[in-house]
Residue frames as a rotation matrix with the C-alpha (Angstrom) as fourth column:
UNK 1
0.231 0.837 0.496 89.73
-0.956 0.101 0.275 -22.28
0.180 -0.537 0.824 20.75
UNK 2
-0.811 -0.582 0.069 90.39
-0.564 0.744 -0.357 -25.22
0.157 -0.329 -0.931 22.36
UNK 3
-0.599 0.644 -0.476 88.05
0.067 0.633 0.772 -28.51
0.798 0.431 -0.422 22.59
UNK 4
-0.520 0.705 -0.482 86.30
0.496 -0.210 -0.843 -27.59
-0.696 -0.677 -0.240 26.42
UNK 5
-0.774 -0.077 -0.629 85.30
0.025 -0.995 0.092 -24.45
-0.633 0.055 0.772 24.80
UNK 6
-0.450 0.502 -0.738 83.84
-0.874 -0.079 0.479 -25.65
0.182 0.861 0.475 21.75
UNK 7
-0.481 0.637 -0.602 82.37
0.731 0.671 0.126 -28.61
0.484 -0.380 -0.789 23.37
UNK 8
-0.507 0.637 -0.581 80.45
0.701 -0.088 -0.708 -26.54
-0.502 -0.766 -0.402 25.94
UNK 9
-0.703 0.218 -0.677 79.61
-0.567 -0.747 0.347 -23.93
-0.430 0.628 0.649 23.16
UNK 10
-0.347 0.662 -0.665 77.49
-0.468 0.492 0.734 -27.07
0.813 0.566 0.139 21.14
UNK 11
-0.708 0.519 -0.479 76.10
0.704 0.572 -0.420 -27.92
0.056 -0.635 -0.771 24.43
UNK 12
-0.535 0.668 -0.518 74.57
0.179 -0.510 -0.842 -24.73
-0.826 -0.543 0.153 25.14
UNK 13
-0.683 0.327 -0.653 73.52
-0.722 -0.168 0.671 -24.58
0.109 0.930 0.351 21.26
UNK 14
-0.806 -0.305 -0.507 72.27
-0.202 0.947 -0.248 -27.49
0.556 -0.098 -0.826 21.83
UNK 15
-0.887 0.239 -0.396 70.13
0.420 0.061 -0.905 -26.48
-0.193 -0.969 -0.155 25.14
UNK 16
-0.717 0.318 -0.620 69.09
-0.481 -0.870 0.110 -23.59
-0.504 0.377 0.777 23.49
UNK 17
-0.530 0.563 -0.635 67.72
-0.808 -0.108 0.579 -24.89
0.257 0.820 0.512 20.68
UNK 18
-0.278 0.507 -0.816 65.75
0.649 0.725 0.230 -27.97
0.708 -0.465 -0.531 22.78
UNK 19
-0.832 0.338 -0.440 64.77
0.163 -0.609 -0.776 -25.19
-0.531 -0.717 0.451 24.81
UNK 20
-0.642 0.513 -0.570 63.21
-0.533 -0.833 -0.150 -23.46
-0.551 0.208 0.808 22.04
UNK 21
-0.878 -0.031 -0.477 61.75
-0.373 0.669 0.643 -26.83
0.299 0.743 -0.599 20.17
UNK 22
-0.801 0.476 -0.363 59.91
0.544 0.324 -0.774 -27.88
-0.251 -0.818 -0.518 23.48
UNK 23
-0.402 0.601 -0.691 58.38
0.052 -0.738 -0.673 -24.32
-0.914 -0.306 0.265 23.38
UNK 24
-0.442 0.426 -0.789 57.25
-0.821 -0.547 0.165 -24.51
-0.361 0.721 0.592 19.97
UNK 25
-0.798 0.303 -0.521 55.92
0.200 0.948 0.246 -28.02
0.569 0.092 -0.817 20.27
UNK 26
-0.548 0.619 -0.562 53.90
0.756 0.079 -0.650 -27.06
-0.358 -0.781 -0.511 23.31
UNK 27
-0.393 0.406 -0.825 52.52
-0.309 -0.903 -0.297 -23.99
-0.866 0.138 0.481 21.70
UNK 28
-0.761 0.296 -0.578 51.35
-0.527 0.238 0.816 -25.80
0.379 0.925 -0.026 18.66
UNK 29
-0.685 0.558 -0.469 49.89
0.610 0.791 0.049 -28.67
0.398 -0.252 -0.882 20.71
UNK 30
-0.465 0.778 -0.422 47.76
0.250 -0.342 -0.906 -25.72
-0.849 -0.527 -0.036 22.89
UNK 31
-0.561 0.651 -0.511 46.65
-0.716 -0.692 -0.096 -23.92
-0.416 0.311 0.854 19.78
UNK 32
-0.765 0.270 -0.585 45.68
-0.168 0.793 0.586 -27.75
0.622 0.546 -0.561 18.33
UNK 33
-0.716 0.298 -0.631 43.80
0.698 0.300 -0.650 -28.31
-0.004 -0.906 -0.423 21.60
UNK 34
-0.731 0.370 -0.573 41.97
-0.103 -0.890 -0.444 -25.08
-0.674 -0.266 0.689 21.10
UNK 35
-0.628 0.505 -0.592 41.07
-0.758 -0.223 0.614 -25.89
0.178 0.834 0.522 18.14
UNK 36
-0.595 0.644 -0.481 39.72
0.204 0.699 0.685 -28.94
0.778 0.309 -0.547 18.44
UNK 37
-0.603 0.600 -0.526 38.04
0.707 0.097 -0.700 -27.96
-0.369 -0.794 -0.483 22.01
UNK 38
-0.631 0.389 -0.672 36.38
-0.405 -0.903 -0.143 -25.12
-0.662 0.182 0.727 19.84
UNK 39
-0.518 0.258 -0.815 35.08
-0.777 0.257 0.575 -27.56
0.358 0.931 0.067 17.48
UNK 40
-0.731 0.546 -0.410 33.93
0.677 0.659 -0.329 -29.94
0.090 -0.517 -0.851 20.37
UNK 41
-0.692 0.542 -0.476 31.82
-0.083 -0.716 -0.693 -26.57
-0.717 -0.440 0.541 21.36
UNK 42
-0.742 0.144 -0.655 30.84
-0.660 -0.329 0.676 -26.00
-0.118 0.933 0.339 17.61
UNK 43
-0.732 0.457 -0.505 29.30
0.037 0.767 0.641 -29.51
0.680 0.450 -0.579 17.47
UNK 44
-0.680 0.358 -0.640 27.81
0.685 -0.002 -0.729 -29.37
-0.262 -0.934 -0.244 21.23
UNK 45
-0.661 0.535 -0.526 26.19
-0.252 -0.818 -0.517 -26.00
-0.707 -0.209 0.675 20.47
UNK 46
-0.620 0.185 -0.763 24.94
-0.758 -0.394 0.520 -27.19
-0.205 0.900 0.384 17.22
UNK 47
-0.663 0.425 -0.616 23.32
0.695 0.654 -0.298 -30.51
0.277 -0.626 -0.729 18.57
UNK 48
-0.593 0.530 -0.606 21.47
0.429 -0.428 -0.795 -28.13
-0.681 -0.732 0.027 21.28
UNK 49
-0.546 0.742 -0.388 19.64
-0.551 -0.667 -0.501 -26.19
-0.631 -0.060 0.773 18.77
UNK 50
-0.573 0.547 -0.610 18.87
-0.261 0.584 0.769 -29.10
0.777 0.600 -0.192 16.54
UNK 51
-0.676 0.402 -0.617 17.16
0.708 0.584 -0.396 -30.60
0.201 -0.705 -0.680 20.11
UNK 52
-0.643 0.596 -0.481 15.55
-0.347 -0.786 -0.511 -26.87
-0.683 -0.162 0.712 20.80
UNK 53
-0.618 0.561 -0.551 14.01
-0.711 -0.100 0.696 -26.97
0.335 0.822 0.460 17.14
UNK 54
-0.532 0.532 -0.659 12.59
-0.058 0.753 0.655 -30.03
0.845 0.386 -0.370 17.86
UNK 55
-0.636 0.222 -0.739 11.13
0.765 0.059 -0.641 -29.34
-0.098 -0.973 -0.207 21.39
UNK 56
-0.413 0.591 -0.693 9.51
-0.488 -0.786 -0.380 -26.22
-0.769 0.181 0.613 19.84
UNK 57
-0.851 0.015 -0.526 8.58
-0.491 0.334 0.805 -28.19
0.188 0.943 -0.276 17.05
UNK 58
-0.541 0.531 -0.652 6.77
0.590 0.792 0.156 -30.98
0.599 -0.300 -0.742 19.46
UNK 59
-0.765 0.307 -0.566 5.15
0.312 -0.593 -0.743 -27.90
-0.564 -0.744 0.357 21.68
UNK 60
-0.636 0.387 -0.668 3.46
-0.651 -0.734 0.193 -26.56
-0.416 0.557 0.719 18.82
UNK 61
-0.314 0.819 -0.480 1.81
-0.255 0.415 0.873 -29.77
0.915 0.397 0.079 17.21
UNK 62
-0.727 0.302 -0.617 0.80
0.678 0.461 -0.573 -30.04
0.112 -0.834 -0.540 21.19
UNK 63
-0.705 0.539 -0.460 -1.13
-0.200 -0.774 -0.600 -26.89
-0.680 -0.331 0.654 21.44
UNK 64
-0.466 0.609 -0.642 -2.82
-0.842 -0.081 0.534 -27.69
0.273 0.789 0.550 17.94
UNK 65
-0.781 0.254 -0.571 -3.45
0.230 0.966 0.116 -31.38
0.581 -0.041 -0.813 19.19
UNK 66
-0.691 0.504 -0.518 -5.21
0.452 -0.258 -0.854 -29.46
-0.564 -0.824 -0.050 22.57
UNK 67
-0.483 0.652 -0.584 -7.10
-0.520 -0.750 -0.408 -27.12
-0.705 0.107 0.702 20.31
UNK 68
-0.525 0.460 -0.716 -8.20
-0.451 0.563 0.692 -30.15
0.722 0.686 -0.088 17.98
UNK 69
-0.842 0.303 -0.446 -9.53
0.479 0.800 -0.360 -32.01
0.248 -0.517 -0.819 21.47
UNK 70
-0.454 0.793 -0.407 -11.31
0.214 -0.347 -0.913 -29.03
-0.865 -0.502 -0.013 22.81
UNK 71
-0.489 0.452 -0.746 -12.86
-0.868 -0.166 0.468 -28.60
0.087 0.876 0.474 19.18
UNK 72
-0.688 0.450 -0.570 -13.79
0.182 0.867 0.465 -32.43
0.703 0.216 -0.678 19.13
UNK 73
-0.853 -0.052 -0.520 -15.10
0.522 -0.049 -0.852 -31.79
0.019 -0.997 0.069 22.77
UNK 74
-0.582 0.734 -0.349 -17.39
-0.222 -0.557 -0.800 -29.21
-0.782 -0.388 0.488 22.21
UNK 75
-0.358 0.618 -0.700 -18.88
-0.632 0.392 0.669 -30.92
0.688 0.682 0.250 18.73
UNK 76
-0.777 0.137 -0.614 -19.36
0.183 0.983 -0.012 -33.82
0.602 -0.121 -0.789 20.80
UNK 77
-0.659 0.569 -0.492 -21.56
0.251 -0.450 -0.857 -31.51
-0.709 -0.688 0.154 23.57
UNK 78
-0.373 0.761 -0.531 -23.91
-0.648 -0.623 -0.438 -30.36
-0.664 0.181 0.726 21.03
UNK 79
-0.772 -0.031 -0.635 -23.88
-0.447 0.736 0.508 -33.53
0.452 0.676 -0.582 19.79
UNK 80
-0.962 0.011 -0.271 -24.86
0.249 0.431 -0.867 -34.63
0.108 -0.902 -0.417 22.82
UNK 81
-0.754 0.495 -0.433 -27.48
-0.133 -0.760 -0.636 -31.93
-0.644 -0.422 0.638 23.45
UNK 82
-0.228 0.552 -0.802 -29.10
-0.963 -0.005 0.270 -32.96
0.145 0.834 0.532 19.83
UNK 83
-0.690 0.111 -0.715 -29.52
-0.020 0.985 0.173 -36.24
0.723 0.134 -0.678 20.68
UNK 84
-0.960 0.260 -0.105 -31.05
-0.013 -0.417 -0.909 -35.11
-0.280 -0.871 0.404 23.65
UNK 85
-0.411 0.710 -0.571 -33.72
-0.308 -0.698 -0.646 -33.24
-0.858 -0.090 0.506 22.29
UNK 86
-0.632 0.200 -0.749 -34.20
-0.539 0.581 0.610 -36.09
0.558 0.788 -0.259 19.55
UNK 87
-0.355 0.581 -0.732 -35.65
0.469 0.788 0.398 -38.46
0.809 -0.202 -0.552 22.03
UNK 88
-0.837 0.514 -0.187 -37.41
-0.208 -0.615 -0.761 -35.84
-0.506 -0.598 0.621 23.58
UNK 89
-0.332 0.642 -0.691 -39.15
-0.919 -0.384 0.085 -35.39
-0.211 0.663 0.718 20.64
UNK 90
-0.607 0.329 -0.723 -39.80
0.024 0.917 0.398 -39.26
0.794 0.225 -0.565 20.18
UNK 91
-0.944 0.242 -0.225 -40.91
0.250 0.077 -0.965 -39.54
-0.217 -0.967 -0.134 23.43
UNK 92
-0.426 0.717 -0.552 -43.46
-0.452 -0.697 -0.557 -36.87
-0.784 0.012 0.621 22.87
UNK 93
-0.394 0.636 -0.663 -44.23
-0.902 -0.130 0.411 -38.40
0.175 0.760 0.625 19.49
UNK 94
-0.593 0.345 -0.727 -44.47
0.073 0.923 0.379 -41.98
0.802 0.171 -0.572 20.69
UNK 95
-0.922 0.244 -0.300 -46.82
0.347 0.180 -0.920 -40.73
-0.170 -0.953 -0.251 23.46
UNK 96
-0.077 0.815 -0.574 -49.29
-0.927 -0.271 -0.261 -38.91
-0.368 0.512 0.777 21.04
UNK 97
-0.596 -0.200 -0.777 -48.76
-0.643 0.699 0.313 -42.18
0.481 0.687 -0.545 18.73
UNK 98
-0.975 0.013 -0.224 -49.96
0.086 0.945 -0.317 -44.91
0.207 -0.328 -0.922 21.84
UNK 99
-0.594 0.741 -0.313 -52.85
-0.396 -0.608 -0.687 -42.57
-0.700 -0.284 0.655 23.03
UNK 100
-0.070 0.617 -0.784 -54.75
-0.995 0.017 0.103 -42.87
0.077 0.787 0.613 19.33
């Protein structure tokens, strides 16, 4: 064998195997990329239901707040309605009362 021969032999070794280095650089770096874009997701999704929980969280002490108002609301009418029919009833007594 003569020195072309074996020179262009350890080039194409050479090629070859920087062919195949590339390709197993780039194929790590996608499945790295995957991963970590799978773990951006992971966190993203996992955020969203912490924000749900709390949106169902703040719905619910709303409905109970509404059903404490219309509770206050309807004490407050028959509150109302008793006071009412208090100073009826003065009335009436401080009109028997001036009479005498």
């Amino acid at each position: 064998m003569d020195t072309a021969t074996l020179t262009a032999i350890i080039s194409l070794a050479a090629a070859g195997s920087g062919i195949l280095l590339g390709w197993l650089g780039r194929s790590r770096a996608i499945r790295q990329d995957t991963v970590a874009e799978a773990s951006k997701d992971a966190r993203l999704h996992t955020d969203m239901e912490y924000i749900k929980r709390g949106i169902d969280d703040v719905r619910i002490e709303q409905r109970a707040q509404g059903q404490r108002f219309e509770a206050l609301a309807e004490r407050v009418t028959r509150v109302e309605e008793s006071t009412k029919q208090a100073h009826h009833r003065l009335n009436r007594l401080d009109g028997q009362g001036g009479g005498q």
